[in-house]
C-alpha positions as CSV (number, residue, x, y, z in Angstrom):
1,X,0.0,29.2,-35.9
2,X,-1.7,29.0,-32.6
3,X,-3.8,31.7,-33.6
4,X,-5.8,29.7,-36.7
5,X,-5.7,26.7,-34.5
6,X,-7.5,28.2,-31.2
7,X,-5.4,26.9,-28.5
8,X,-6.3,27.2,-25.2
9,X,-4.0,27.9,-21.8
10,X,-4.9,24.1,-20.6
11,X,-4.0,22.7,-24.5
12,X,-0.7,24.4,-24.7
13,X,0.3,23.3,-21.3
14,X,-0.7,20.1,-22.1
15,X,1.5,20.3,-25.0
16,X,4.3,22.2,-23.5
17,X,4.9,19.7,-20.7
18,X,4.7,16.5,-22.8
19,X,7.8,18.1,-24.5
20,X,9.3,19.0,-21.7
21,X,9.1,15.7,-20.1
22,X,9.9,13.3,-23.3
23,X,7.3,11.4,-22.4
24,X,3.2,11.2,-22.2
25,X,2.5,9.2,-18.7
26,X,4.9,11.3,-16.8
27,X,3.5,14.4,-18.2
28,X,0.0,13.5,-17.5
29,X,0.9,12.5,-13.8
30,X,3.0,16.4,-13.7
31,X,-0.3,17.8,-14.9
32,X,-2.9,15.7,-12.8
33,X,-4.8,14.4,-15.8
34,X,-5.4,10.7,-17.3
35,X,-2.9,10.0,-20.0
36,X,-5.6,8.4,-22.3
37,X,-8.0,11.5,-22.9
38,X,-5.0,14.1,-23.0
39,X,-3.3,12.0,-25.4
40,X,-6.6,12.4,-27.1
41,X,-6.4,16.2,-26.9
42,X,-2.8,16.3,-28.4
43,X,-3.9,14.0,-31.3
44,X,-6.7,16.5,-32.4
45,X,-4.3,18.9,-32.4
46,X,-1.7,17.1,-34.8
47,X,-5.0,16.8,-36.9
48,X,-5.5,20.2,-36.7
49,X,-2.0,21.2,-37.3
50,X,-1.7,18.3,-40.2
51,X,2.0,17.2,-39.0
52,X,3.2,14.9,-36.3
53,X,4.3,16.9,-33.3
54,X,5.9,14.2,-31.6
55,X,8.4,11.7,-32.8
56,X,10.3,8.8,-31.2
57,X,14.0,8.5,-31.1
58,X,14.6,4.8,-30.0
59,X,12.6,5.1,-27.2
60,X,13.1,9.1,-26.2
61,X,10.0,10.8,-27.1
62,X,10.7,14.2,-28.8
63,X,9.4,17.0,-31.0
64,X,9.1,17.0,-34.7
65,X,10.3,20.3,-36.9
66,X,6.7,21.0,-36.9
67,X,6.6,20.4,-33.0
68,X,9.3,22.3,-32.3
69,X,7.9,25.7,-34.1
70,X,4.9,25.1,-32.1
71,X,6.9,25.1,-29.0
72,X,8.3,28.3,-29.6
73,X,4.9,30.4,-30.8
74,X,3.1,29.1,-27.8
75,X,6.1,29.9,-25.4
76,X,5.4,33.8,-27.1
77,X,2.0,33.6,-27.0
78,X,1.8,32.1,-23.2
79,X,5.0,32.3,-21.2
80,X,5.6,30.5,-18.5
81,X,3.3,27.2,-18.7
82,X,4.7,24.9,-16.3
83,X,1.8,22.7,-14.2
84,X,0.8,24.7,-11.1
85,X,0.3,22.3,-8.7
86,X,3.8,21.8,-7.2
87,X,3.6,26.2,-6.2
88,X,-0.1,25.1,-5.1
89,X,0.2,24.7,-1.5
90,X,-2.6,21.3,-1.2
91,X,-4.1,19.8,2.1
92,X,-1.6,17.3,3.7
93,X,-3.5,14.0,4.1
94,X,-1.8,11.6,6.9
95,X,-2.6,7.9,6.7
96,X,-1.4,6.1,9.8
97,X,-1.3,1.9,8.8
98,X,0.3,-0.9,10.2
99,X,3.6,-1.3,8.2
100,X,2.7,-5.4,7.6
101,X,-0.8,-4.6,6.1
102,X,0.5,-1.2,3.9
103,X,3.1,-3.8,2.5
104,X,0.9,-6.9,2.3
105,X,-2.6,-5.9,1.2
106,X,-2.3,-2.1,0.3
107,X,0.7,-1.5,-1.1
108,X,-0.5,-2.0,-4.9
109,X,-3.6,0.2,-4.5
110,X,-2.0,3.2,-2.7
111,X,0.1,3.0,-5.3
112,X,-2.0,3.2,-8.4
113,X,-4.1,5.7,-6.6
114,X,-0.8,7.7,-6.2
115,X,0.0,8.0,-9.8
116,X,-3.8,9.0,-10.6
117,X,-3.2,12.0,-7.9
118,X,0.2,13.3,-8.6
119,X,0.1,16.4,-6.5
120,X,-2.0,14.9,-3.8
121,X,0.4,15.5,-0.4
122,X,-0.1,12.5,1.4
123,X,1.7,11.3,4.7
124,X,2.1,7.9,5.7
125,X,3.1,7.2,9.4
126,X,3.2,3.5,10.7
127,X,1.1,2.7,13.5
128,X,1.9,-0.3,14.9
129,X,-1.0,-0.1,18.1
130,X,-4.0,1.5,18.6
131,X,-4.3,5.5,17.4
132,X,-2.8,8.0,19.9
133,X,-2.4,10.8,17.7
134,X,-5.6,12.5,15.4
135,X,-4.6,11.6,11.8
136,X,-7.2,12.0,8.6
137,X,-7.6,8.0,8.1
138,X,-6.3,5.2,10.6
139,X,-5.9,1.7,10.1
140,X,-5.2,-0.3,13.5
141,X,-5.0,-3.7,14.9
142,X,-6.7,-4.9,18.0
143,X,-7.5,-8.1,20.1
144,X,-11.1,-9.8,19.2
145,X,-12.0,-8.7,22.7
146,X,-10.8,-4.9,22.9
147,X,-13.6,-2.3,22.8
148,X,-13.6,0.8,20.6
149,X,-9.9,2.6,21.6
150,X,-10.4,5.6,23.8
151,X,-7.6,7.7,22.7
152,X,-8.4,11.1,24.1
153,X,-9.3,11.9,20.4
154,X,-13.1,12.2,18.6
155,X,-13.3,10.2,15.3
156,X,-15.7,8.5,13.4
157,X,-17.4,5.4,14.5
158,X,-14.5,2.6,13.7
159,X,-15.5,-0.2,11.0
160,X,-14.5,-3.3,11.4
161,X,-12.4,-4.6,7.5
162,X,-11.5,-8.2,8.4
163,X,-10.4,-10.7,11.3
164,X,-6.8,-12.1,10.9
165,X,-6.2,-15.2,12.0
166,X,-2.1,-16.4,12.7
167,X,-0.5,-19.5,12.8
168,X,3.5,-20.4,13.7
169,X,5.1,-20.5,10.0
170,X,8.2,-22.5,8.9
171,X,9.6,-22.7,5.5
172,X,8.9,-25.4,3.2
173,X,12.2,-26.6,2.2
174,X,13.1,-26.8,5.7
175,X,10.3,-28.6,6.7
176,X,11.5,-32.5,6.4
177,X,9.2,-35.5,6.6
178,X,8.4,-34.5,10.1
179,X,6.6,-31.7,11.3
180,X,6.9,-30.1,14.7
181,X,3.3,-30.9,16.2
182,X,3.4,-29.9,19.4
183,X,5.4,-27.2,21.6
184,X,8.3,-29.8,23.0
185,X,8.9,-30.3,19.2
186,X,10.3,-26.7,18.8
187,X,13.1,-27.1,21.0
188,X,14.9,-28.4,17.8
189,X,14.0,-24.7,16.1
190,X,15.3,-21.3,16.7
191,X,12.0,-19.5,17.1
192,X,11.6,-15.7,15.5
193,X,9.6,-13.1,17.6
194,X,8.0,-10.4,16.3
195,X,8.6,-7.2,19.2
196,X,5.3,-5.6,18.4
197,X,3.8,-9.4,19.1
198,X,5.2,-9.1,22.5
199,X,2.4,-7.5,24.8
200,X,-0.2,-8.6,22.4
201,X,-3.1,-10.7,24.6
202,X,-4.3,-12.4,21.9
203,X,-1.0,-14.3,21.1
204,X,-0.4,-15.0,25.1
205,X,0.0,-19.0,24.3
206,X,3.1,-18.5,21.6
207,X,4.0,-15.4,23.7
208,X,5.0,-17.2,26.8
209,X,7.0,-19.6,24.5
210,X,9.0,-17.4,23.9
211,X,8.8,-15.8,27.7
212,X,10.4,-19.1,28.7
213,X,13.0,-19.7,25.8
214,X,16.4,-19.3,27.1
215,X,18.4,-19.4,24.4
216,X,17.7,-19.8,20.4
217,X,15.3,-17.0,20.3
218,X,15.4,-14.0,17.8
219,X,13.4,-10.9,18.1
220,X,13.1,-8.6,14.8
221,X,11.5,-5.3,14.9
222,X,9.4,-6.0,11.9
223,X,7.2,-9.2,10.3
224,X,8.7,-8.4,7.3
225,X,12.2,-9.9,9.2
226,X,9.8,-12.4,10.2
227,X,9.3,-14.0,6.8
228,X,12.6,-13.5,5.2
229,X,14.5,-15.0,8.2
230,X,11.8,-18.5,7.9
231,X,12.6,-18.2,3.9
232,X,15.8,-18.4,4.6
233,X,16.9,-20.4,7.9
234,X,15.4,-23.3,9.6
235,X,13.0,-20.6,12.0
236,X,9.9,-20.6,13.3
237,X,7.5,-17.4,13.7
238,X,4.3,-16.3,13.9
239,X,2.9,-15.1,10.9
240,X,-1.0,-13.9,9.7
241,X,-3.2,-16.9,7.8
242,X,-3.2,-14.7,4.5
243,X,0.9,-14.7,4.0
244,X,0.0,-18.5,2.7
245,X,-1.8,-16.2,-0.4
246,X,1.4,-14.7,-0.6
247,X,4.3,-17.0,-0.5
248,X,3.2,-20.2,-1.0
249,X,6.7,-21.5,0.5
250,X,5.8,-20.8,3.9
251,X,3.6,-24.0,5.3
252,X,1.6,-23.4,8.2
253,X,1.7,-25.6,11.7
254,X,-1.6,-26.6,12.6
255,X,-1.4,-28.7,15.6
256,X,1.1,-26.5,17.8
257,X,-2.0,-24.6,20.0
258,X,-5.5,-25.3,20.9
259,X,-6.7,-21.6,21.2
260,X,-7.2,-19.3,18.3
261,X,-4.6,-17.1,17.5
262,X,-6.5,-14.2,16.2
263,X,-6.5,-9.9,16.0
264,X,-9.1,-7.5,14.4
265,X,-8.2,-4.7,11.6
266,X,-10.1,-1.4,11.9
267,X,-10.3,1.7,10.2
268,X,-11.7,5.4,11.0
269,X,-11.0,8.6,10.4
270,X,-11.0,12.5,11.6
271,X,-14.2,13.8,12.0
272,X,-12.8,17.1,11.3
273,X,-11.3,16.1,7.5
274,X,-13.7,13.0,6.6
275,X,-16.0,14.6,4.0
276,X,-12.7,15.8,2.5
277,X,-12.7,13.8,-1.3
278,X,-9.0,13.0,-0.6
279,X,-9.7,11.4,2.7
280,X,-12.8,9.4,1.4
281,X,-10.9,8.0,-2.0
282,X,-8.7,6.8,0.5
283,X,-11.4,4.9,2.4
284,X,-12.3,3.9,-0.1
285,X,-9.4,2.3,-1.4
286,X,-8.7,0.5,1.8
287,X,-11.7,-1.1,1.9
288,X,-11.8,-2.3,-1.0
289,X,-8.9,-3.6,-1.0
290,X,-10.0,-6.0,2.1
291,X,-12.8,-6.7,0.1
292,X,-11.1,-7.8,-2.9
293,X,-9.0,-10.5,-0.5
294,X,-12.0,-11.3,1.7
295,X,-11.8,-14.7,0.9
296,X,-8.2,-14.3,2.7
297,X,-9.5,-13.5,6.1
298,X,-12.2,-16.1,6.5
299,X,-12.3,-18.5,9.1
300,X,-10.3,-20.8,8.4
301,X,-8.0,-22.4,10.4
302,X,-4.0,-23.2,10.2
303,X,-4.7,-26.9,9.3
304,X,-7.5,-25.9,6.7
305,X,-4.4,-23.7,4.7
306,X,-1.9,-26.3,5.2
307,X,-3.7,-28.7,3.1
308,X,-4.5,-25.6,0.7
């Protein structure tokens, strides 16, 4: 059969894995190709064959009679046809990111980009200061006022994606008819600290609140905590500007400090890997993702969002 029908290698794997897998997006990502142009490929060959290969059962993709003769002539003709890639050993790319900004603002897109490369080999390592280790793309957070890191390291001139601008957060429902306006009101709050806030310059004003609280204080080891303990108690913590794009539950407090609260994202890479396509897709990604949500990082301030 395969014979009159001319069949390539790359067809009959295409084929042979969308059988094996029961189903066409998963086989696609096995295979590294776009569903929509291999499903193409398997339709002209149902033309060609003049049968349905493939059926449905409920929702369980499977072969027809016809399929399943096809399955065994091309297994003769071709042997073993599973996809390549995972005995392929592929360039590791490590991505060192924040863990707030991978799950706030990149998430979605590493994501999709993930299921378009499904035998990329990608690392991702939080980095929760400035670089100290070499890495093929990394994303870091810095004071207004720091310089260009010096990590002992070369790597490519830094570019600057957005400024970030943080305001204490409370929730909504816990909010009353009166907010706290000034720092003697928050001694009717538990206050939530952030531990990788703790040496930061930048936040020096809310930083030496805490300093000087001595009792109804938390300190969580993420700003994910952060949020889900001001969802959920009556808590106060410093959050970024943008999380009011995000969960529009959590109301900003404009009035508590007179200096900006406000840190700088960058991003570079390894001179040594940054013409590789992997590492430059990846750039690519990130900063369009900031971007996309530009109109998130503008200056605006804490009251400006509150009345948003």
């Amino acid at each position: 059969m395969s014979d009159s029908l001319s069949i390539d290698r790359q067809l009959a794997q295409i084929f042979m894995t969308s059988a094996r897998c029961a189903c066409f997006r998963q086989a696609a990502r096995s295979l590294n190709m776009q569903v929509v142009p291999m499903r193409k490929r398997l339709r002209k060959l149902e033309e060609s064959v003049g049968s349905p290969l493939f059926l449905y059962k409920g929702r369980e993709l499977s072969l027809s009679a016809t399929g399943r003769q096809l399955q065994q002539t091309l297994a003769r003709q071709f042997g073993d046809l599973h996809p390549e890639g995972a005995s392929i050993q592929r360039p590791l790319v490590r991505l060192a990111v924040p863990t707030a900004l991978l799950t706030d603002l990149l998430a979605r897109d590493l994501i999709s980009w993930l299921r378009k490369h499904a035998a990329a080999r990608l690392e991702i390592i939080p980095l929760e200061g400035e670089p100290e280790e070499l890495v093929d793309v990394m994303v870091w957070i810095a004071d207004p006022a720091k310089s260009r890191p010096n990590p002992g390291f070369a790597m490519t001139k830094p570019l600057q994606l957005a400024r970030i601008s943080y305001c204490a957060y409370m929730a909504k429902r816990y909010a009353g008819k009166r907010l706290p306006r000034s720092v003697a009101d928050l001694n009717d709050f538990m206050l939530v600290q952030y531990a990788g806030n703790t040496a930061v310059d930048s936040f020096e004003p809310w930083n030496q609140l805490i300093r000087q609280r001595q009792s109804s204080v938390v300190q969580v080891h993420s700003q994910e905590w952060v949020a889900d303990l001001l969802r959920n108690s009556s808590c106060i913590g410093l959050l970024p500007n943008y999380i009011s794009n995000i969960d529009r539950n959590l109301l900003p407090l404009d009035e508590l400090f007179e200096l900006a609260l406000a840190r700088v994202v960058w991003v570079s890479t390894s001179p040594l890997t940054s013409g590789r396509q992997e590492v430059q897709e990846l750039l690519s990604l990130i900063r369009k993702a900031f971007d996309d949500r530009h109109t998130w990082f503008t200056k605006q301030s804490c009251r400006e969002i509150s009345e948003l």
